[in-house]
MIZAFI-797159 format. One record per residue (C-alpha): residue in three letters; x, y, z. Coordinates in steps of 0.001 Angstrom, whole numbers, plus 500000, padded with zeros to 6 digits. Example, Ala and Ser with C-alpha at 12.3 -4.5 7.8 and 13.67 -1.06 7.14 Angstrom:
REM residues 2
ALA512300495500507800 SER513670498940507140 
END
This chain:
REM residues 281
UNK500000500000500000 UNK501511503636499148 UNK502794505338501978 UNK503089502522504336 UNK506027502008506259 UNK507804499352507576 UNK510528499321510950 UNK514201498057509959 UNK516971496967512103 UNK520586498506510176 UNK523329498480511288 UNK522449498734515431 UNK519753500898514591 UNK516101501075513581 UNK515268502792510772 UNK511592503836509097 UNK511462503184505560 UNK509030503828502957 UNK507542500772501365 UNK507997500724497390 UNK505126501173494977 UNK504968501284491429 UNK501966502362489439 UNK502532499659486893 UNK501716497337490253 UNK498247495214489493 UNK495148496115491693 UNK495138494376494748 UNK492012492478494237 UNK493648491122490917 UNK496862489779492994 UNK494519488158495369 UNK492610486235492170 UNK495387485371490655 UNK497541483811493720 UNK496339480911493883 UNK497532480116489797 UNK500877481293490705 UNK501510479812494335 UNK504083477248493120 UNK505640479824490942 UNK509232481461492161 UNK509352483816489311 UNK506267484851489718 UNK506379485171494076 UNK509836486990493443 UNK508167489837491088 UNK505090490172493918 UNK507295490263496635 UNK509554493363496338 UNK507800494864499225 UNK508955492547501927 UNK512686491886500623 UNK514935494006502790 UNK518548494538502421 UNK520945492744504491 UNK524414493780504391 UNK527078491488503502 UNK529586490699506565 UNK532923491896506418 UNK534368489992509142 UNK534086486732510826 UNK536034485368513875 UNK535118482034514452 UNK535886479860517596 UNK539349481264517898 UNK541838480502519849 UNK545004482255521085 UNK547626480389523326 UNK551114481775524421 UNK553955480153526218 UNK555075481490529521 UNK557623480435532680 UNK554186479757534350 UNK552929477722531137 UNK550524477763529137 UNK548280480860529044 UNK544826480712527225 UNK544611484273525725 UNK541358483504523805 UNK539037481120524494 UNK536757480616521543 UNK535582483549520100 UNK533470484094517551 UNK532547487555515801 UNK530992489364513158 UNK530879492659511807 UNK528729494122508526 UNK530351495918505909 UNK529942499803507414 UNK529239498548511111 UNK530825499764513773 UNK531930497553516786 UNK533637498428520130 UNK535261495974521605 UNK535984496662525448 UNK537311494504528567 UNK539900494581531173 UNK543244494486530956 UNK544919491017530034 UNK540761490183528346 UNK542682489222525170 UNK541521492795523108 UNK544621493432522355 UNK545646490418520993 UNK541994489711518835 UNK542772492719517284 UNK546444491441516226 UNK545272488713514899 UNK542423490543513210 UNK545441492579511625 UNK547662489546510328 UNK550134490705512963 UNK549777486992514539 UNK548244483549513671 UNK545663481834515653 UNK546070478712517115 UNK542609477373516391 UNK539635478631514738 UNK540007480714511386 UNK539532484734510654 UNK537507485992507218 UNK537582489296506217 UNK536019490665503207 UNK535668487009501506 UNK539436486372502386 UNK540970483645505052 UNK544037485148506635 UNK545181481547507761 UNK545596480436504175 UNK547597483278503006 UNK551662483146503232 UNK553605485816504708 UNK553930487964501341 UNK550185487662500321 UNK549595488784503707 UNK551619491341503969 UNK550165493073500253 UNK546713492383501640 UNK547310494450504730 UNK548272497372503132 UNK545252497499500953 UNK542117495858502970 UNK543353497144506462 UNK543556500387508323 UNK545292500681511557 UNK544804503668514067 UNK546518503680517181 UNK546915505608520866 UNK550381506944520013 UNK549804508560516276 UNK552806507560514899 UNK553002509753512024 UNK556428509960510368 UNK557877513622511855 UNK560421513973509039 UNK557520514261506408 UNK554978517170506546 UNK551475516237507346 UNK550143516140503245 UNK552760513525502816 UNK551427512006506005 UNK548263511485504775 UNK548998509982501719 UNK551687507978503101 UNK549824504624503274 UNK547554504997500325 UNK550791505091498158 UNK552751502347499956 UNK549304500266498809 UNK549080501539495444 UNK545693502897495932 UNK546395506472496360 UNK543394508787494725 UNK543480512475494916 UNK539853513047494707 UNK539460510855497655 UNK542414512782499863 UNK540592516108498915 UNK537764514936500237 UNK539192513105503468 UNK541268516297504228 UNK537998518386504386 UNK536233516457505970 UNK538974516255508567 UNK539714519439508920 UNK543285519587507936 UNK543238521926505021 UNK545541524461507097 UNK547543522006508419 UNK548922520347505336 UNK552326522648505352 UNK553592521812508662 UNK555266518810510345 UNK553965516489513014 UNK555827518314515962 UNK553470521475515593 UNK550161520073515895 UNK548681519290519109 UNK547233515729519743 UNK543830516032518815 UNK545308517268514925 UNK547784514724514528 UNK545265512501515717 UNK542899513611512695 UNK546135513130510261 UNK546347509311511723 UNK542742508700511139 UNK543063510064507240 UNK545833508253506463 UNK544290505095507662 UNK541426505686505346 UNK543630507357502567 UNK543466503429500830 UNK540151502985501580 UNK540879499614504016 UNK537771497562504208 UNK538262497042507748 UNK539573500217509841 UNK541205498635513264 UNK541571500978515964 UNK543571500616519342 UNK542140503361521910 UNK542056506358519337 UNK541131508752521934 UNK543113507126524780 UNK545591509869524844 UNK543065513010524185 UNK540877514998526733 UNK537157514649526822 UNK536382517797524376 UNK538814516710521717 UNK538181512698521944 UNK534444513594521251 UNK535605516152517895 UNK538095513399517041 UNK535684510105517235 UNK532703512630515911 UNK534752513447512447 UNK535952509475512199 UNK532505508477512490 UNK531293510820509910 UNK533899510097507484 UNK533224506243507832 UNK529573507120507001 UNK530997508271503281 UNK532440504548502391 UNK531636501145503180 UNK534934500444505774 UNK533624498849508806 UNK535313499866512118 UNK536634497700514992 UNK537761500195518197 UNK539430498463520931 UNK538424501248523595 UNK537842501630528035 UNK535753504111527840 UNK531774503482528014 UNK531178507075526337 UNK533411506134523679 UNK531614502877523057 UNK528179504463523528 UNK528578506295520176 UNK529346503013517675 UNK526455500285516330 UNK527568497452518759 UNK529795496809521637 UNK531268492983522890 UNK533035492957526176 UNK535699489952526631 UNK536225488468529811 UNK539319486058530259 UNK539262485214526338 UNK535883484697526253 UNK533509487215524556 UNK530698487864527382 UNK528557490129526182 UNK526904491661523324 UNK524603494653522910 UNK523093497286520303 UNK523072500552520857 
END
């Protein structure tokens, strides 16, 4: 029926979305007549169905039943205990816990920076345990962004060099894209100078562009705003989460703070390896 509308759950949210209609569309006393001759029929349900197929977007990472185990003087120790994850393409996801939960490490191997043990890690269609070291290492400069607490930008390179930095080193550097990114980011004036005369919450902003510069599929980030005060941690995560809602990169944030997490789709919160809980926001 024109004008109805129908409640969505996207992306951690609900959403109100107006049913399609066509005028071409047969009366809906001629539908009913005709069902019956066409029950059995797929083509036919698929063309009368439009209204009630919703979009469901494709997942960009799965973590399934993993397992992380190190050696220590004490023995063994059981960093992960079977965890399995997913995250849409565009979601957002915080992941929070104690120290010594295992974030740190889910997020290294999320990164390719270390193998499980047991279980296996997708992202974007890809299995990270079946790639060697060198298809790894090319598929982690193109499909995966990494922002950190410490900003580590490069301090004998001004920040426009900054930015593009990574999207170069991957072969994917567009300018059109890096206009865009350094207006939305605010860094317009800022492209001159060096690392060493910005204050955090700018070089901050350069980190986050140059993780995107490539346009990652997955954007991994390690307590962004850990080293920021409350006012600029808000402006920073504010600007990330509006540039993420220009392209399809999904974000994982490793963060402590419930304010921080508040503002993404999802959060999980690991206990002792073992993810314990799960909520929308």
């Amino acid at each position: 029926v024109r004008g109805q509308v129908r409640t969505l759950k996207y992306r951690g949210q609900a959403k109100r979305r107006p049913v399609r209609s066509y005028d071409s569309a047969p009366p809906a006393p001629a539908l009913c007549e005709e069902r019956s001759s066409f029950a059995n029929d797929a083509d036919a349900l698929r063309r009368y169905s439009f209204n009630s197929v919703r979009t469901i977007e494709p997942l960009m990472l799965q973590v399934r039943n993993v397992f992380k185990r190190y050696t220590t003087a004490q023995g063994p120790l059981n960093v992960l205990r079977g965890v399995d994850l997913h995250l849409t393409q565009g979601e957002s996801l915080a992941l929070m816990g104690e120290s010594g939960s295992g974030k740190s490490t889910l997020l290294h191997l999320v990164a390719g920076l270390d193998q499980v043990d047991d279980g296996s890690i997708e992202i974007a269609g890809q299995r990270l345990d079946l790639m060697n070291e060198s298809q790894l290492a090319n598929w982690r400069r193109t499909e995966i962004g990494l922002v950190f607490q410490q900003f580590n930008l490069i301090g004998s390179l001004k920040i426009a060099d900054n930015l593009a930095f990574q999207a170069r080193l991957a072969g994917r550097f567009d300018a059109l894209w890096q206009t865009h990114l350094i207006e939305r980011l605010g860094l317009g004036t800022l492209l001159d100078r060096y690392p060493e005369q910005l204050s955090g919450g700018q070089q901050q902003r350069v980190a986050i562009g140059r993780a995107l510069a490539s346009r990652p599929s997955l954007l991994l980030a390690d307590e962004p705003t850990g080293n920021l005060d409350e006012t600029t941690s808000d402006e920073v995560l504010q600007l990330l989460l509006d540039v993420l809602a220009d392209s399809p990169t999904s974000l994982l944030m490793v963060t402590h703070s419930p304010r921080v997490a508040d503002r993404l789709a999802r959060r999980v919160v690991l206990h002792l390896g073992r993810l314990a809980v799960e909520g929308e926001r």
